[in-house]
C-alpha positions in Angstrom: -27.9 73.4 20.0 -25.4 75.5 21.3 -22.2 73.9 23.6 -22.3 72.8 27.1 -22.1 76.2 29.4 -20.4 76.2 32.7 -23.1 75.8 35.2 -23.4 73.9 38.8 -25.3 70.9 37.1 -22.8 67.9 36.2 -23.5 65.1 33.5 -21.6 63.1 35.6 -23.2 63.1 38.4 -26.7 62.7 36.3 -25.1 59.2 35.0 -24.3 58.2 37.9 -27.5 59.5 39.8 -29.6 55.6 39.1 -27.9 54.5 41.8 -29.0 56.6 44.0 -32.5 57.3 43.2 -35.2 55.2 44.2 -36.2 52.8 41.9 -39.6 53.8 42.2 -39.3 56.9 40.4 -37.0 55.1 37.7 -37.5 53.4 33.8 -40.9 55.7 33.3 -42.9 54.9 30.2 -41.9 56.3 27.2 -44.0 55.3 24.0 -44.9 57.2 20.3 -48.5 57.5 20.5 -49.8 57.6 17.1 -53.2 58.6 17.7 -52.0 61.9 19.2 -49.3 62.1 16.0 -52.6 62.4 13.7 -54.0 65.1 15.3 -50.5 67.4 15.7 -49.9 66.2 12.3 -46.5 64.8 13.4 -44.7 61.9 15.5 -45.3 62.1 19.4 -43.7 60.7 22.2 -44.8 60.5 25.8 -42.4 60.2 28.9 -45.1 59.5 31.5 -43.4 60.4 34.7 -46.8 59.9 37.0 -46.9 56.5 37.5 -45.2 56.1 40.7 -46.2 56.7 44.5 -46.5 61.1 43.9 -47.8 60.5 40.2 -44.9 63.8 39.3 -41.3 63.3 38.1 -39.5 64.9 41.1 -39.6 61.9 43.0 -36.4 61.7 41.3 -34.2 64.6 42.5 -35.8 64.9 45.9 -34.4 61.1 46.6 -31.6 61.8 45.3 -30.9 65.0 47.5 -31.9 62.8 50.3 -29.6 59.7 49.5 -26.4 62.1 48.9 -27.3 64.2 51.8 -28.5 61.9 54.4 -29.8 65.2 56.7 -30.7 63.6 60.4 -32.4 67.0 61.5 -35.3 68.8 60.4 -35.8 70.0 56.7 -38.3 73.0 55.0 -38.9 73.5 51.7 -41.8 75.0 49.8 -44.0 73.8 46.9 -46.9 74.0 44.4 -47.5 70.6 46.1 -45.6 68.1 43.4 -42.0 69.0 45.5 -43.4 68.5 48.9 -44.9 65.3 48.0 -41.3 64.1 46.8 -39.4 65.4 49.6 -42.1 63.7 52.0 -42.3 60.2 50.4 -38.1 61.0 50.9 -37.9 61.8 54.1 -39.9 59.4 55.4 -38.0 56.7 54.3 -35.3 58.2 56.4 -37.7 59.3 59.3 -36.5 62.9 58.5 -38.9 65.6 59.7 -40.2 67.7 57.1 -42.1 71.0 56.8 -43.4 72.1 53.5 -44.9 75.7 52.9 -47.4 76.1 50.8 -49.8 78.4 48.7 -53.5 79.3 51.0 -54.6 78.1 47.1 -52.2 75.2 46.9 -54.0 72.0 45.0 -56.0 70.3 47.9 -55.3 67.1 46.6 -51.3 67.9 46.7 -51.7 69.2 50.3 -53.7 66.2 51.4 -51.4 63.7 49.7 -48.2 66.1 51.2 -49.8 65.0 54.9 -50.7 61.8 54.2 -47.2 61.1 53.5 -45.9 62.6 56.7 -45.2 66.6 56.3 -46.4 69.2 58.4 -47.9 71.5 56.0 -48.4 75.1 56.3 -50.3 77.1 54.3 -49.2 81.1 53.7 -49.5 83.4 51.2 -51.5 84.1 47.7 -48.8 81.7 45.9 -45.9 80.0 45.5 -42.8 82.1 45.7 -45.3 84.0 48.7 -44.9 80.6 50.5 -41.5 80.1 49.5 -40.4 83.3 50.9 -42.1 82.4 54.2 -40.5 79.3 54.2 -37.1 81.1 54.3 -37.9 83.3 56.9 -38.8 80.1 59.0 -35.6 78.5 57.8 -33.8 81.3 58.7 -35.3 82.0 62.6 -35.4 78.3 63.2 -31.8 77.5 61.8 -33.4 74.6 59.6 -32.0 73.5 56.2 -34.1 75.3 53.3 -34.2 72.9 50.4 -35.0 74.6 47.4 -36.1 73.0 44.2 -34.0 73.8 41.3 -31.5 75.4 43.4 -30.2 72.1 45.0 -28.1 70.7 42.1 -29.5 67.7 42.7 -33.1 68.3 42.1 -31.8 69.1 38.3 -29.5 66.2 38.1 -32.0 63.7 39.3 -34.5 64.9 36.7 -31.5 64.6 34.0 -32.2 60.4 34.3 -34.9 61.1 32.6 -33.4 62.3 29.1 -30.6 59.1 29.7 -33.6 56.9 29.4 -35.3 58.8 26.8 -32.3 58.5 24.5 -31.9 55.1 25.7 -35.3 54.3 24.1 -36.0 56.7 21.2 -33.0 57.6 19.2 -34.2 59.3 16.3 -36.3 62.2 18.1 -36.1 66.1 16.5 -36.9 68.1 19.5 -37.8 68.0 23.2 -40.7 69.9 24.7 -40.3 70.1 28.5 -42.7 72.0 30.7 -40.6 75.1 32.3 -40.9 76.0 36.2 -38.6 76.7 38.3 -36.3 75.4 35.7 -34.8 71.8 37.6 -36.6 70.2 34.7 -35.5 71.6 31.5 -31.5 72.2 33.1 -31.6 68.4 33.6 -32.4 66.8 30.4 -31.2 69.6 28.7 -27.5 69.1 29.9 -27.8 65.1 29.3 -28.9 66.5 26.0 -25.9 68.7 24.9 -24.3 66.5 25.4 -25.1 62.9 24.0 -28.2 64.9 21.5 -26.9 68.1 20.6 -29.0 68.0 16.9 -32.1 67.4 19.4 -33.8 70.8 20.0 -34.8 71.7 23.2 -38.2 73.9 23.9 -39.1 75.6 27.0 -42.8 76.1 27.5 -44.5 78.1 30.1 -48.0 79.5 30.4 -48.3 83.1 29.4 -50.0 83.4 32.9 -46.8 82.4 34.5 -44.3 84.1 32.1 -41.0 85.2 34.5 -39.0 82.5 33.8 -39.3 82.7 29.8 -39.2 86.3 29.5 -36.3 86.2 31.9 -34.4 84.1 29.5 -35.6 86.1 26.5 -34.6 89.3 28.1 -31.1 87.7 29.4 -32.0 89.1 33.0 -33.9 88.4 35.7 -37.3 89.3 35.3 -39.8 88.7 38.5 -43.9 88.8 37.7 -46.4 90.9 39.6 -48.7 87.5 40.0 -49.6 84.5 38.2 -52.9 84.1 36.4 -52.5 80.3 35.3 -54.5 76.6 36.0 -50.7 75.4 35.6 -49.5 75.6 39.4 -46.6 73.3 38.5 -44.5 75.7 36.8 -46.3 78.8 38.3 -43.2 80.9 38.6 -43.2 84.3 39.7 -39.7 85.2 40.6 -37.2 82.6 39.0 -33.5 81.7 41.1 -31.4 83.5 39.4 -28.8 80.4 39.5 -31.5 77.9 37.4 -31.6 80.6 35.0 -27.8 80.0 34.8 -27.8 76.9 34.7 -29.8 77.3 31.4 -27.5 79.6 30.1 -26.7 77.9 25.9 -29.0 74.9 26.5 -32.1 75.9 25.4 -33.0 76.8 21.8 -36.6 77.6 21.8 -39.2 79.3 24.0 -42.4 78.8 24.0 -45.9 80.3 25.8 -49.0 78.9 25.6 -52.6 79.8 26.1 -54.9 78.1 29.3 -57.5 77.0 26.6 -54.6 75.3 24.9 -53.5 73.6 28.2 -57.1 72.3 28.7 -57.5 71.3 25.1 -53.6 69.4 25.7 -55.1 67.3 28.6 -58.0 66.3 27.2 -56.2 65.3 23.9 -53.3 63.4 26.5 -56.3 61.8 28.5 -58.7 60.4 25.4 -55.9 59.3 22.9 -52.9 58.0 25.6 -55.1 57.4 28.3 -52.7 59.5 30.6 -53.9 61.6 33.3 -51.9 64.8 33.1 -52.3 67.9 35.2 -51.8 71.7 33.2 -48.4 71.6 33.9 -47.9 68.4 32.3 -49.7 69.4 28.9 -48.0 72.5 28.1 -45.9 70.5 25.7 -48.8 69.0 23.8 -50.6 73.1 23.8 -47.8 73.8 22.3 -48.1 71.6 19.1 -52.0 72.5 19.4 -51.3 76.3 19.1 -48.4 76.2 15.7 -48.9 72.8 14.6 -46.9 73.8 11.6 -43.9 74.4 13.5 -42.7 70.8 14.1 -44.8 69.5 11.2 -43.6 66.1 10.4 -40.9 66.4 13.1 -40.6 63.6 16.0 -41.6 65.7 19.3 -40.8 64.4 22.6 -43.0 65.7 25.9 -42.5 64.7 30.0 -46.0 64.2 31.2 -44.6 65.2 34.2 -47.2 65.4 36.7 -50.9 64.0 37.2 -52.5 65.3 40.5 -55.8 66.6 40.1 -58.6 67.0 42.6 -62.3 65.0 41.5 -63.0 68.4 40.4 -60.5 69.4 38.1 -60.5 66.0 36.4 -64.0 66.6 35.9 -63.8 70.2 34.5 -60.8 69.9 32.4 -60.4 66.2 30.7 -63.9 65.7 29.2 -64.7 68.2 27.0 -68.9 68.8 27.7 -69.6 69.1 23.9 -68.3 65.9 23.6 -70.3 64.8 26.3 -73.3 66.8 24.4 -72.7 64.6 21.1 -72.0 61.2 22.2 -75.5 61.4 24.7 
């Protein structure tokens, strides 16, 4: 992997970030799961990141934005649903005020949980970056702090903990897959992994229904999409900040797309043989294997699960697979 670039995320910061996160979100499961090796014909690990209070990693750099910001007025953000959750269970531990737009086809589950937790959520536009830019013009006419995931620094940099305990646990991985949204993810670990790992590849996956932010970094410019077409709402990216892309600049070494089928087959694969629950998002990693096993054939693959909200009928759809159902009757 190529040297550390300039870019607004610090690996200082991200060592020193523990501290400040809450501890809920913290020392996530990591374990090889051997049954899931067989069937990729290689070694697997799993960094479950969903089993805390918003079942999603970015519990993580939403307390940690909270914690070095300590805001005392009113905050907007926008999300698939995973964000707002975080910046909810956040600001509610600081009886901050929080709105959160979101998608008119957001996860209901996401939006319930979003409420539950103490956001006012508002529902506009056909998808994310629709509800995001609505969320800015709010921001903007109200005078109330936007807080944008992956543009905040510390959105990456909290989500950086998670390659310092992966490398804490696991030292003699080949390559990290790592789902690829808005990009907080992947600019994280991948700057913890530059450097402490730099023989550790790191692969960018994306759904090919969601492609901007891969064929942005393929293309080396920004590249916005006319829609998504993708179960993956997670990292359903239609126009990427051009400062995440940035940030990526010489850290990642691999990109990857996967098919939906594949998604689905990766959850149901995650679900029977780790017992994880893990929402499209979270299996891109594991499609990835499923859709060129030979490329990291006999390699040590790491994967964030990072995210498990699905609605009763999602679970039901995607993580039993009906001719299995069929056989086993």
């Amino acid at each position: 992997m190529g040297t550390v670039s300039p870019t607004r995320i610090r690996l200082d910061r991200i060592e020193a970030a523990a501290a400040a996160i809450d501890p809920v979100f913290l020392r996530t499961p990591q374990f090889e799961c051997e049954a899931l090796g067989d069937v990729l014909g290689g070694r697997v690990t799993l960094k479950v990141e969903t089993l805390n209070p918003i079942r999603s990693f970015k519990g993580r750099g939403a307390s940690l934005f909270i914690a070095r910001e300590a805001p005392d007025g009113p905050l907007v953000c926008a999300s698939a649903g995973n964000f707002g959750q975080a910046m909810a269970y956040a600001c509610a531990r600081r009886d901050v005020r929080l709105i959160v737009y979101a998608s008119e086809r957001a996860n209901a589950l996401k939006v319930e949980r979003m409420r539950a937790l103490g956001a006012e959520v508002r529902l506009e536009g056909d998808d994310f970056d629709a509800a995001k830019i609505a969320a800015k013009r709010f921001a903007a006419e109200r005078g109330v702090r936007m807080v944008e995931d992956a543009l905040e620094p510390a959105t990456a940099e909290g989500a950086g903990t998670i390659a310092l305990e992966l490398i804490a646990g696991a030292s003699d991985f080949d390559a990290v897959l790592v789902p690829l949204g808005n990009g907080a993810l992947l600019a994280g670990i991948a700057t913890v992994l530059a450097a402490h790992r730099p023989d550790v590849r790191v692969v960018a996956v994306q759904s090919r229904g969601a492609p901007a932010m891969i064929e942005s970094l393929r293309s080396g410019r920004l590249v916005v999409g006319e829609r998504i077409d993708t179960i993956a709402d997670g990292i359903g990216v239609r126009i990427p900040i051009p400062e995440a892309l940035a940030d990526l600049d010489g850290l990642v070494d691999e990109t990857i797309l996967v098919e939906e089928s594949s998604i689905v087959a990766g959850m149901q694969l995650i679900h029977r043989h780790a017992g994880v629950v893990a929402e499209p998002s979270a299996a891109v990693g594991v499609a990835a294997l499923l859709e060129a096993p030979q490329r990291y054939a006999g390699a040590h693959v790491v994967t964030i699960i990072c995210g498990g909200n699905l609605t009763h009928d999602q679970a039901r759809e995607w993580l039993f697979d009906p001719h299995e159902a069929v056989a086993s009757a």
